[in-house]
C-alpha positions in Angstrom: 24.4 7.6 26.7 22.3 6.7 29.8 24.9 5.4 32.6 23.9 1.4 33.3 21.5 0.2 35.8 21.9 -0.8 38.9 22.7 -4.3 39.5 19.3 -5.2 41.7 17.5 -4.1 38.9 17.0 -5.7 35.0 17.8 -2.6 32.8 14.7 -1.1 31.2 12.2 -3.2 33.0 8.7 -2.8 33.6 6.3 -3.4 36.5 8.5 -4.9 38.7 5.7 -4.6 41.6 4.1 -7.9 39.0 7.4 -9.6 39.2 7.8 -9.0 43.0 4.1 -10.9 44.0 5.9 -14.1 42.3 7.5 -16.7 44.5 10.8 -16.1 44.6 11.9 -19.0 42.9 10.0 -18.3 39.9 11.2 -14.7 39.2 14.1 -15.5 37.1 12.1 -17.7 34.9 9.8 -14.5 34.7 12.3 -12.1 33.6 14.0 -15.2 31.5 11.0 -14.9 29.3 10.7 -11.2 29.5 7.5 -11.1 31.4 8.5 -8.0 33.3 8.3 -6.4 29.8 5.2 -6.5 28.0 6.3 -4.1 25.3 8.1 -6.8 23.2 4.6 -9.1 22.8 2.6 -6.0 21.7 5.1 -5.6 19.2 4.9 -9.3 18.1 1.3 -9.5 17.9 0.3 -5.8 16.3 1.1 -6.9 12.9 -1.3 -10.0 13.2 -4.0 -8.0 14.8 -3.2 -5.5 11.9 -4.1 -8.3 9.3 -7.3 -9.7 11.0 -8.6 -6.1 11.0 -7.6 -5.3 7.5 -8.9 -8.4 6.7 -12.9 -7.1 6.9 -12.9 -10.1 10.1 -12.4 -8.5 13.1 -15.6 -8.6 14.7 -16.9 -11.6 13.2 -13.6 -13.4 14.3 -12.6 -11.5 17.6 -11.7 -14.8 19.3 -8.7 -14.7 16.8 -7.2 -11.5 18.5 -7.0 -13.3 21.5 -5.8 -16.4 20.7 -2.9 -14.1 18.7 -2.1 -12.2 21.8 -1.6 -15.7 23.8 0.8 -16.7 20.9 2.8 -13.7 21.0 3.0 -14.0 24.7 4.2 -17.4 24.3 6.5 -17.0 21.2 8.0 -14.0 22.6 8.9 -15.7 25.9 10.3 -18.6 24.2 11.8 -16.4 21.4 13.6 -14.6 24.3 14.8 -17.6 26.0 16.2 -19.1 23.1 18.2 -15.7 22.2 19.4 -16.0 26.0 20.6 -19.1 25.3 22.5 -18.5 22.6 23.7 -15.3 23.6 24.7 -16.1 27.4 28.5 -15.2 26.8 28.4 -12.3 25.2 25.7 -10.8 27.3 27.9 -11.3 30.6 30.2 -8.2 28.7 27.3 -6.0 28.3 25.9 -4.0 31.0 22.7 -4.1 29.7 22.1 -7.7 29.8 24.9 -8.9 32.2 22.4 -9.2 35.1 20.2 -11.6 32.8 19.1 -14.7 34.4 21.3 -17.3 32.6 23.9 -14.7 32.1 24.0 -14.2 35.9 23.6 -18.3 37.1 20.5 -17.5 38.3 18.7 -19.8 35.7 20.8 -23.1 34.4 21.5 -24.0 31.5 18.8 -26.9 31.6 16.2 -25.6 33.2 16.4 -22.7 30.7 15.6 -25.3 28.2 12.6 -26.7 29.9 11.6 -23.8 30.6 11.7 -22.9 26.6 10.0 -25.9 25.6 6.7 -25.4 28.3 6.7 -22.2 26.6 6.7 -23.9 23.0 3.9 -25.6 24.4 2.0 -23.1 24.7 2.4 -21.7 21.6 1.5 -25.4 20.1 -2.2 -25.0 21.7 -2.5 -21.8 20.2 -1.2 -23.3 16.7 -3.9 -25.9 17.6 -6.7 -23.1 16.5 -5.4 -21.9 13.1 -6.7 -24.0 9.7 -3.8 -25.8 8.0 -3.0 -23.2 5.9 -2.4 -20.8 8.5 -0.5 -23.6 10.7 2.2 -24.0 7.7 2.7 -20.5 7.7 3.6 -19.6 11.3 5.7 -23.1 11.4 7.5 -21.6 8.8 9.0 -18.7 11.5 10.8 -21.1 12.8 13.9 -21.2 10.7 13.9 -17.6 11.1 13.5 -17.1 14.9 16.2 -20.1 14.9 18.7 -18.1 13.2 18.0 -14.9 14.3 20.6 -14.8 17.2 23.1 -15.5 15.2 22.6 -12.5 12.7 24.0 -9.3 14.7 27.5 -11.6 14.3 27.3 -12.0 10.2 25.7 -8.8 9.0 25.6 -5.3 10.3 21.5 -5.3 9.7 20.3 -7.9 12.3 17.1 -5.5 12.9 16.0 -6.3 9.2 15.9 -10.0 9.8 14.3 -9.0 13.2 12.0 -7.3 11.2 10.9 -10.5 9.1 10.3 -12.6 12.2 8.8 -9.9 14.6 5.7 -9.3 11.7 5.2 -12.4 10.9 2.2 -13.1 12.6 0.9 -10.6 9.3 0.6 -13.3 7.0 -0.6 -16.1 9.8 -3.3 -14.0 10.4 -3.9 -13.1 7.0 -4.3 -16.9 5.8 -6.4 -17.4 9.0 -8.8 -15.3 7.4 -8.5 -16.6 4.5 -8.9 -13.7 2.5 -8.6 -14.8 -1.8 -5.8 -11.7 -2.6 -2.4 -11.7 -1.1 -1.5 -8.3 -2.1 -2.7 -5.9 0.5 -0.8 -8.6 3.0 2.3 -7.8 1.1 2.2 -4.2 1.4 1.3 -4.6 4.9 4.2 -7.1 5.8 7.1 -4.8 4.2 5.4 -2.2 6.2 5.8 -3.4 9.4 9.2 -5.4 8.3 10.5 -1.3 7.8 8.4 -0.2 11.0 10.6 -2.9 13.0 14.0 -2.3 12.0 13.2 1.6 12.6 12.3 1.3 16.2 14.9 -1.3 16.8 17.5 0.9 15.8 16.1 2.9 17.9 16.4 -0.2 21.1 19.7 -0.6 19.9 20.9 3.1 20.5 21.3 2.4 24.0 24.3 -0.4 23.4 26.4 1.2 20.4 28.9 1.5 22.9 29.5 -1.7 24.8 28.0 -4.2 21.1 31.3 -2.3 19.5 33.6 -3.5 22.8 32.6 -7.0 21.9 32.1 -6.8 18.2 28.3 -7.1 18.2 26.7 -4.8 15.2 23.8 -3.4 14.6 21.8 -0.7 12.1 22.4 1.4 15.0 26.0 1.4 14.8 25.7 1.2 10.4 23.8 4.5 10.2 26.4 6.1 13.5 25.8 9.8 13.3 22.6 9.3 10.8 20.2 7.4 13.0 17.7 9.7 13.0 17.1 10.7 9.3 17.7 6.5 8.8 14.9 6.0 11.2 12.9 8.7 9.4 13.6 7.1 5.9 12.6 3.8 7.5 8.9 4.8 9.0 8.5 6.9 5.6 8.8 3.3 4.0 6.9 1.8 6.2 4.0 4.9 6.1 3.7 4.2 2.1 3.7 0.2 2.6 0.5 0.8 4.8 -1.1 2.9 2.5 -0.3 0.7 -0.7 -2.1 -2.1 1.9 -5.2 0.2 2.5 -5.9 1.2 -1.1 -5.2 -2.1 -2.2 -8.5 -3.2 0.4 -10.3 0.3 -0.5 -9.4 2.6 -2.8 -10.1 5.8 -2.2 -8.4 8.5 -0.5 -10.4 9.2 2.2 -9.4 5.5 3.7 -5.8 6.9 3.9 -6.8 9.4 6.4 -6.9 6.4 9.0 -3.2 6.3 8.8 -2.9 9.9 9.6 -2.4 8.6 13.7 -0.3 6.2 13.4 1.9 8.3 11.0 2.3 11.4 13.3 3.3 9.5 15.9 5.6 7.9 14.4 6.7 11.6 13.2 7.1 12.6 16.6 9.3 9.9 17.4 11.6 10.6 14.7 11.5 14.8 15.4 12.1 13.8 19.2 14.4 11.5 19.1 17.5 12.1 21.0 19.8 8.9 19.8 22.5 9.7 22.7 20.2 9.6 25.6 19.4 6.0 26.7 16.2 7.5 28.2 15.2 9.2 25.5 15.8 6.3 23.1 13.9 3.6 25.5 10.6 6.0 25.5 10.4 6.2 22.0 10.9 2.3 21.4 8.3 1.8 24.0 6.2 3.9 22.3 5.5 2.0 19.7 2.7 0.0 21.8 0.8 3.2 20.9 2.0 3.4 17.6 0.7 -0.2 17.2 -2.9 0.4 18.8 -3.4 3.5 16.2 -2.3 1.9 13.2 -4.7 -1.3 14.7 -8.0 1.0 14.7 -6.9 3.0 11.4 -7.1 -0.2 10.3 -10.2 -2.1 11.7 -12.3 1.2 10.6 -11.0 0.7 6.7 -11.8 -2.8 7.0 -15.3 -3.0 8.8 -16.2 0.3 5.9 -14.6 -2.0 2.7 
């Protein structure tokens, strides 16, 4: 296990030269919302990107990928903030997150809040642009997201309900496009639902120690000495989802071969993986950006071809 950062810097951050050119009284609301790492919004918005491209619509509705990418920007911020705020006390006992900026005082408790609902706002333009039916289904993420925080202290599997509200912009996007059959959208949604709690049990290798000080669990600490075959089994899962997806939208099995990216990278994350080193662990999970972008073309190139 990777020994904790230092206390002038926010553990496994990125580009702090982006965080540095902001006034200095707006840095804490940066890293509030996570802007410092853009990791976490790719991760929101690939499974909606995925949808519009298996969707047939990319091209003609490119404006849509856009729009998505603001929204996950937006929702991930908030999404972050609200988890902070919840979660303030117990991350001031992990190392990890102690230096956090409501965990630390840098941030109070109210503007925290404000700062959640401009956010929110944000998002609410962006919900602006979807048809109705698309609208109802991303407003109903919100009794997920709401409870999410609260899950790594009932069940030992808080990365599956992760998993539900992190691909969720799958079936927005999918009734944006308002494609007739539901199906392929379901294979794709389990898909990424098993893609997510794979590389967050990855994430969560890095706290097994200090979240079993404080009582915190996690499919990290469920599968212990396991992790990687578990992670394997997970992205196997998630592999076959795709594929049920991408026949479902073009059946032959030439159209499979566009997975054939996404799923070796996702095999070299497994046959690489090194759960004990906190480096280690935080390059694979970042790596899933990648992952993402492959799986994204794979994808766009069944769709435009169906």
């Amino acid at each position: 296990m990777s020994s904790p950062a230092p206390a002038t810097q926010v553990a496994d951050t990125e580009h702090r030269g982006l965080i540095a050119v902001l006034p200095a009284a707006a840095r804490p609301f940066a890293l509030l919302a996570r802007f410092d790492r853009p990791i976490g919004w790719w991760l929101l918005y690939w499974p909606g990107a995925w949808a519009i491209a298996l969707s047939g619509r990319a091209v003609e509705r490119w404006d849509m990928l856009l729009w998505f990418l603001l929204g996950s920007i937006a929702m991930r911020g908030a999404g972050c903030v609200y988890n902070d705020i919840v979660d303030r006390d117990l991350d001031r006992q992990v190392a990890r997150t102690a230096n956090r900026p409501l965990a630390s005082g840098a941030v109070s408790l109210k503007a925290a809040w404000v700062w959640l609902v401009f956010l929110s706002l944000i998002g609410f333009v962006v919900l602006l642009q979807l048809n109705f039916t698309a609208a109802i289904v991303a407003l109903g993420s919100l009794v997920l997201v709401a409870a999410y925080p609260f899950m790594k202290r009932i069940t030992w599997w808080p990365q599956a309900w992760l998993g539900m509200v992190f691909s969720w912009a799958a079936p927005v996007a999918w009734a944006q496009m308002a494609v007739a059959d539901w199906t392929p959208l379901l294979f794709l949604y389990a898909g990424a639902i098993a893609w997510v709690i794979g590389y967050d049990t990855i994430y969560a290798c890095q706290d097994i120690e200090d979240d079993a000080m404080v009582g915190v669990r996690s499919s990290a600490r469920a599968m212990g000495a396991r992790v990687r075959p578990g992670v394997g089994l997970l992205y196997v899962v998630a592999i076959a989802c795709w594929a049920g997806a991408v026949w479902r939208v073009f059946p032959t099995p030439l159209a499979l071969v566009a997975l054939l990216p996404a799923a070796l990278h996702l095999l070299w994350q497994v046959a690489t993986l090194r759960p004990d080193d906190g480096a280690n662990t935080l390059r694979r999970f970042r790596s899933n950006r990648d992952a993402g972008l492959l799986l994204f073309l794979g994808l766009l190139t069944v769709g435009q071809a169906a």
